[in-house]
C-alpha positions as CSV (number, residue, x, y, z in Angstrom):
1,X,-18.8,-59.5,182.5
2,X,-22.4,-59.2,181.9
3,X,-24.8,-60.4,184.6
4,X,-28.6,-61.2,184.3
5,X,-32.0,-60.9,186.4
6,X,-33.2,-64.8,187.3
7,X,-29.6,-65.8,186.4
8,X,-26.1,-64.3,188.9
9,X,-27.4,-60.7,188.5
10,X,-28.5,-60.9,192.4
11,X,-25.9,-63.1,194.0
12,X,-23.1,-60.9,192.4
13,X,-24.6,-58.3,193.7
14,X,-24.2,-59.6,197.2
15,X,-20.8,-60.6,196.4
16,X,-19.8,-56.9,195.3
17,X,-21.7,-55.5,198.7
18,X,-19.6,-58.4,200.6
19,X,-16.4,-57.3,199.0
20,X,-16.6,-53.9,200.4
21,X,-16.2,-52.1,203.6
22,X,-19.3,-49.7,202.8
23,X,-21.3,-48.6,200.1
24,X,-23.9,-45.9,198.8
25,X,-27.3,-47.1,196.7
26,X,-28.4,-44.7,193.8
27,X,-31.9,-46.4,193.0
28,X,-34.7,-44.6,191.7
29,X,-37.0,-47.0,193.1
30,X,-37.2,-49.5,196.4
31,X,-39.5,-51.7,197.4
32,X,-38.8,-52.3,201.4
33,X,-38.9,-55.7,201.7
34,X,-36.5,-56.5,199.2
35,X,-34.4,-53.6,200.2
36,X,-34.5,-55.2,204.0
37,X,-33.5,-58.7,201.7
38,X,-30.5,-56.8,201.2
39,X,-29.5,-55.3,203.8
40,X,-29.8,-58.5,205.9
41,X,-26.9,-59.9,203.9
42,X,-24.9,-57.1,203.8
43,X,-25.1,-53.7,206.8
44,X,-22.5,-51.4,205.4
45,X,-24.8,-49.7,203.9
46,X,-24.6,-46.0,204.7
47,X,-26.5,-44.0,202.0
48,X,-29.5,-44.3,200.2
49,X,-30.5,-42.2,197.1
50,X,-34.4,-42.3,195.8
51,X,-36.3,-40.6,193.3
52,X,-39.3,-40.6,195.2
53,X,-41.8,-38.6,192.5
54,X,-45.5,-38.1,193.6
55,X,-46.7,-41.4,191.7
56,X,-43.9,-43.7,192.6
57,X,-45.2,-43.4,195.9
58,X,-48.8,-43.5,195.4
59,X,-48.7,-46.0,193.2
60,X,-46.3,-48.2,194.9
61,X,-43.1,-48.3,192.8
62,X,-41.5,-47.0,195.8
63,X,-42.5,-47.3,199.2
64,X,-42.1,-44.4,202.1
65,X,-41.1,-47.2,204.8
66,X,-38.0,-47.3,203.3
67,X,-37.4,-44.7,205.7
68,X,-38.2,-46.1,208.5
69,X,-35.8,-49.2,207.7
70,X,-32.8,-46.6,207.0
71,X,-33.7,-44.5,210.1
72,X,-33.8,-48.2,212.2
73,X,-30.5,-49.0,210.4
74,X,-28.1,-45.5,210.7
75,X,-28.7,-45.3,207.5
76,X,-29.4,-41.3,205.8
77,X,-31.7,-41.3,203.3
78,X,-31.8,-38.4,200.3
79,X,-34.3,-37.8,197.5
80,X,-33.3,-36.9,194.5
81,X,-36.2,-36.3,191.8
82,X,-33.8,-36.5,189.0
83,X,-32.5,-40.2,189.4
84,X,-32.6,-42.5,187.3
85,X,-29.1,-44.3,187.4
86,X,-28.8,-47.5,189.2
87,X,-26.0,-47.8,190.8
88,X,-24.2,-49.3,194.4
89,X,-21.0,-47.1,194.6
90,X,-18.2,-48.4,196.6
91,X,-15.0,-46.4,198.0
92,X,-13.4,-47.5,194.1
93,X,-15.5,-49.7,192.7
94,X,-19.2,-49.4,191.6
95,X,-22.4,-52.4,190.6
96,X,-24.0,-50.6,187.5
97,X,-27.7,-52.4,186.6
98,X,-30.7,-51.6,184.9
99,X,-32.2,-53.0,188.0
100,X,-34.6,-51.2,190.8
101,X,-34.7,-52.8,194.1
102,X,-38.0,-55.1,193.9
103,X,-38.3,-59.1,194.0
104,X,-39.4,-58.9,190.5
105,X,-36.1,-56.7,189.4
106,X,-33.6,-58.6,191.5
107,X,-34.8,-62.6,191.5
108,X,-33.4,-65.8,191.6
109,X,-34.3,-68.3,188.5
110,X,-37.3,-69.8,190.4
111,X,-39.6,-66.7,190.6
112,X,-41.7,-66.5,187.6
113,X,-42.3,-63.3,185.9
114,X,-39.2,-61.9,186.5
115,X,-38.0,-58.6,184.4
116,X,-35.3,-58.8,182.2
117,X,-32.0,-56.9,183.7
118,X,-29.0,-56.3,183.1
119,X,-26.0,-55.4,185.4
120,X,-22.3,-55.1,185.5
121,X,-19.1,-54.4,187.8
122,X,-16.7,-51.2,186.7
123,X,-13.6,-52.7,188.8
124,X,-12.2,-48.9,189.2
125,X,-14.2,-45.1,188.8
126,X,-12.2,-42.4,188.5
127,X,-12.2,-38.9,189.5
128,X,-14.2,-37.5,187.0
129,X,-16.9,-40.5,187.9
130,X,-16.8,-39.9,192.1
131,X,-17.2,-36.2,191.4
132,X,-20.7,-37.1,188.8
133,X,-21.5,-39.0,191.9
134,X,-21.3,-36.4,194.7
135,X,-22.5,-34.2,192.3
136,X,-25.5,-36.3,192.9
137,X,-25.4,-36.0,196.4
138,X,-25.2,-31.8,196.7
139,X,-28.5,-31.8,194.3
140,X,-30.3,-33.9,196.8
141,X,-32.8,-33.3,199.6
142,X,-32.2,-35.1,203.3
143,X,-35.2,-37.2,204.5
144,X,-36.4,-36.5,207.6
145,X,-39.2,-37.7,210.0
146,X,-40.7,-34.2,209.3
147,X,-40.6,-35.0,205.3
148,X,-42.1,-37.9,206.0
149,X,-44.7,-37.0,207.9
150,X,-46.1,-35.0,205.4
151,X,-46.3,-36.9,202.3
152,X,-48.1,-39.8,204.4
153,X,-50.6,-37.5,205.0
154,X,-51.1,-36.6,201.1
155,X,-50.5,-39.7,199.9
156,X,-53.3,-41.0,202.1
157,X,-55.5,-38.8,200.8
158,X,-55.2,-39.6,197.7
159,X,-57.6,-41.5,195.7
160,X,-56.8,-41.2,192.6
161,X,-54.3,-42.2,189.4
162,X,-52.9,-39.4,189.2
163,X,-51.5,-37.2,191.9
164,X,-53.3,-33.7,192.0
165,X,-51.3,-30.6,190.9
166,X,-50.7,-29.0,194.3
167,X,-49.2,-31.8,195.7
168,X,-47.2,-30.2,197.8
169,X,-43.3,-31.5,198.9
170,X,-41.5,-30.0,201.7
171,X,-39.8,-26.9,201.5
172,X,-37.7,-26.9,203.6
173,X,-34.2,-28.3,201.5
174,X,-32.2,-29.8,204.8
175,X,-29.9,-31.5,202.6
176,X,-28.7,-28.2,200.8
177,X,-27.7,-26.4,204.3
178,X,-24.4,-25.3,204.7
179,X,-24.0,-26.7,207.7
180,X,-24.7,-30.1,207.2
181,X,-21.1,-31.9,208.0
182,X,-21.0,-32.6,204.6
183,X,-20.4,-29.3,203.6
184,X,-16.8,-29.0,205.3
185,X,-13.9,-29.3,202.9
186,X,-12.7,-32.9,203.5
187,X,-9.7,-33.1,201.7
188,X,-6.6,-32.3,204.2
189,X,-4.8,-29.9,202.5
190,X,-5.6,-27.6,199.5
191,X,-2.4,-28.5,197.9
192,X,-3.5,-32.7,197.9
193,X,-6.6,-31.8,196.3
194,X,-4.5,-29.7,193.7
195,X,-2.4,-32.4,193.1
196,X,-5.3,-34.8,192.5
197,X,-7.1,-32.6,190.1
198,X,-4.3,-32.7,187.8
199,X,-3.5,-36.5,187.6
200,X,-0.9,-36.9,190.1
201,X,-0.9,-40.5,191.3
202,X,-0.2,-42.2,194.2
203,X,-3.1,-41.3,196.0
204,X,-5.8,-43.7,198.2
205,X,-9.1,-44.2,197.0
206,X,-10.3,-42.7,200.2
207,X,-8.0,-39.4,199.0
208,X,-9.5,-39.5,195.5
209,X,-13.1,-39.8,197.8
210,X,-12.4,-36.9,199.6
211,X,-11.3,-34.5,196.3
212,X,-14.1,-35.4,194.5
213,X,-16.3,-34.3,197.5
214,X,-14.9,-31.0,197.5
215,X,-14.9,-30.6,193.5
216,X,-18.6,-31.4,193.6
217,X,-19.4,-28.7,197.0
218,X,-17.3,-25.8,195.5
219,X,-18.8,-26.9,192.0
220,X,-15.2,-27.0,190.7
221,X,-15.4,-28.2,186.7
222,X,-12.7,-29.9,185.1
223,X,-10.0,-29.2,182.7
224,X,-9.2,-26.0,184.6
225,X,-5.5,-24.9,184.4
226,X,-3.6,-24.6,188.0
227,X,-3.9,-21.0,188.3
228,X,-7.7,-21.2,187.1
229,X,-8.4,-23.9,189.6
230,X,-6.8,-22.0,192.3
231,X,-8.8,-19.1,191.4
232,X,-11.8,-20.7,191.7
233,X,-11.7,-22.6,194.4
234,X,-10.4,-19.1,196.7
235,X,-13.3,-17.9,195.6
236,X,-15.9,-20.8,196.0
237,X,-14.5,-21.6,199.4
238,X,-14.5,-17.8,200.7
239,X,-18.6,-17.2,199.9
240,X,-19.2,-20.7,201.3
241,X,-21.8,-19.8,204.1
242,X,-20.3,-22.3,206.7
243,X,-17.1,-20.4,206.1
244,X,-18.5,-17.1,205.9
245,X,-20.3,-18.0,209.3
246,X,-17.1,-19.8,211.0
247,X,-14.8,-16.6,210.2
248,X,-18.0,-14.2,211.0
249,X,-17.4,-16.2,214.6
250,X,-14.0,-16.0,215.0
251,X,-13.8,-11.6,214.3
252,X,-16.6,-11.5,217.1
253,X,-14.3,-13.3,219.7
254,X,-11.3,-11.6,222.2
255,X,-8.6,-10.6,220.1
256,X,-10.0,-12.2,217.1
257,X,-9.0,-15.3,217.5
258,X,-10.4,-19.2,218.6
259,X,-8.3,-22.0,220.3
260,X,-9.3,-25.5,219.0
261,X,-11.7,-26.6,221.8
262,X,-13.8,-23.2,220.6
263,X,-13.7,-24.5,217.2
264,X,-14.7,-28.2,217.8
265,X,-17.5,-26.7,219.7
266,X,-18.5,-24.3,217.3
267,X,-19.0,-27.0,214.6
268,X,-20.2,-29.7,216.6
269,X,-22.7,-26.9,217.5
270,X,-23.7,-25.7,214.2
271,X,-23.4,-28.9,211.8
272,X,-25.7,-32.0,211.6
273,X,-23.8,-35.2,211.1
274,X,-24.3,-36.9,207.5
275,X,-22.0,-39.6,205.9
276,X,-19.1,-38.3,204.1
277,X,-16.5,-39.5,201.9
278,X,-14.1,-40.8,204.7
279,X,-13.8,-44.7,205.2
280,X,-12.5,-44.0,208.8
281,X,-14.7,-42.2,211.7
282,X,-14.1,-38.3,211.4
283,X,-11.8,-37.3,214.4
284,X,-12.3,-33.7,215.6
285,X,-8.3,-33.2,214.9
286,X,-8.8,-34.2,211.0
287,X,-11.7,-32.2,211.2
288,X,-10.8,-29.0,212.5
289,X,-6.8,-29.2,211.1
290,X,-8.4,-29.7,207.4
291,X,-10.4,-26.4,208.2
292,X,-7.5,-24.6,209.4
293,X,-5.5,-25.2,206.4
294,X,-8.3,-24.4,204.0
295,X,-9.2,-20.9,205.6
296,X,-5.5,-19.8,205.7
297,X,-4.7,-21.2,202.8
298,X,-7.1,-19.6,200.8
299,X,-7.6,-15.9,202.5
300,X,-4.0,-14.3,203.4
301,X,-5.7,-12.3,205.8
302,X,-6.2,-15.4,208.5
303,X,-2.9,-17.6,210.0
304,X,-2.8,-20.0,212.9
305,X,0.1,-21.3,215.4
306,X,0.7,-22.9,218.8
307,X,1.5,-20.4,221.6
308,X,0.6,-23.4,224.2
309,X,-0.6,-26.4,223.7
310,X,-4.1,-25.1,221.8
311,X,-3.6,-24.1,217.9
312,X,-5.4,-21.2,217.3
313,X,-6.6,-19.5,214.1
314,X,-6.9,-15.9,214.3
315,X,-7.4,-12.7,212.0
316,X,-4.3,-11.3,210.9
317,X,-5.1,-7.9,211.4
318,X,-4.6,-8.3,214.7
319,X,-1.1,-7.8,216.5
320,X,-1.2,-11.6,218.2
């Protein structure tokens, strides 16, 4: 089904937000009081992805309190200077348009002037698609109060058509530390995401979710064979800096070793909460068990067990 701007194309875009227990916007551009239209019909919104270029912002394709509104609603907010899909992505489902988020993009049939747009529903993405899309996500930047801060002050500056050559973005890349939550391996065991990679079925979309995740932070292609995906992925996980750091902590402790508590508060020390693939609200026991079997998993030289009531990852190296 086709669906079009001043005709359904906004009230089944409501209906597909309705429909779903969350969902993420890819839209390159976002006027705020539309977006706040939105969002007033429909909360479960818990990621936004702009473009956010120099001119979108100076000349108002876009506007910066967009932020604000995300910030007022728990929602994180990335930039991502490459979009240009439109796109509200559900757990296994996505809204595909040509639309941006503006009153004259996404309008009933009595507002004149209208653009002419065109959306439709895909009913089911698969893996290859939710890895494109989190692909998406590990280019992007995290907005912050800081980044912010510090366009206002260009943009306000600015006088002109055209923005000046040194206009100068943050550097500072938040969304690309390793130690955001969201670069923890979320799939619970290596052997599910193995299975998923090459087709096995009976799987929940919030399974499919969580491999796609990890294909796209471990930059996993497709079509690999077993043995080469294996490969890979021991050797993608094992550089990763949050591992690196994590088993870095671990060799510096007594015996070598850390009981669960010390790993819970390791990570809820060292990471910065963002949305991930998981439907449900991350438990520190999926959390840190998912970790566990990755590390030991993938690198021989590390094993965990019970000796009380505390698992506890240790080096192997060490007589425990």
């Amino acid at each position: 089904m086709i669906y079009k701007n001043g005709h359904d194309l906004l009230d089944q875009l409501l209906s597909f937000l309705k429909q779903n227990d969350g969902y993420t916007i890819f839209v390159p551009y976002i006027k705020n009081d539309k977006l706040l239209e939105l969002l007033d019909q429909n909360e479960k919104c818990t990621q936004i992805i702009v473009r956010w270029l120099p001119m979108d912002l100076i000349s108002g394709a876009s506007d910066l309190e967009v932020y604000e509104t995300c910030s007022n609603r728990g929602i994180t907010l990335y930039r991502n200077p490459r979009l240009h899909l439109k796109v509200f992505l559900s757990n296994e489902s996505c809204y595909m348009c040509s639309a941006n988020i503006s009153n004259r993009a996404m309008s009933t049939n009595d507002i004149e002037n209208f653009n002419y747009e065109l959306a439709t529903i895909i009913e089911e993405i698969d893996l290859a698609a939710k890895v494109y899309f989190q692909q998406i996500l590990m280019d992007c930047v995290l907005v912050t109060e800081e980044f912010v801060s510090s366009i206002r002050k260009q943009i306000n500056q600015i006088e002109m058509a055209q923005p000046p050559e040194d206009f100068a973005w943050p550097t500072t890349d938040q969304f690309k530390d390793p130690f955001l939550l969201s670069a923890l391996p979320m799939t619970s065991t290596v052997g599910s995401l193995l299975d998923i990679y090459l087709g096995r079925k009976g799987f929940s979309s919030e399974e499919l979710n969580c491999a796609a995740h990890d294909l796209a932070l471990y930059e996993i292609p497709m079509k690999l064979s077993r043995e080469e995906l294996l490969d890979m992925l021991q050797r993608s996980v094992n550089n990763h800096p949050f591992i690196l750091a994590l088993k870095e902590h671990i060799e510096h402790q007594p015996h070598q070793s850390l009981n669960y508590g010390g790993v819970v508060r390791w990570i809820q020390k060292n990471t910065t909460t963002v949305p991930t693939p998981l439907s449900w609200e991350l438990k520190e026991k999926q959390l840190v068990n998912t970790l566990y079997e990755w590390i030991c998993e993938l690198d021989e030289t590390y094993s965990w067990n019970r000796p009380n009531h505390s698992q506890v990852i240790y080096k192997k190296c060490f007589n425990y």
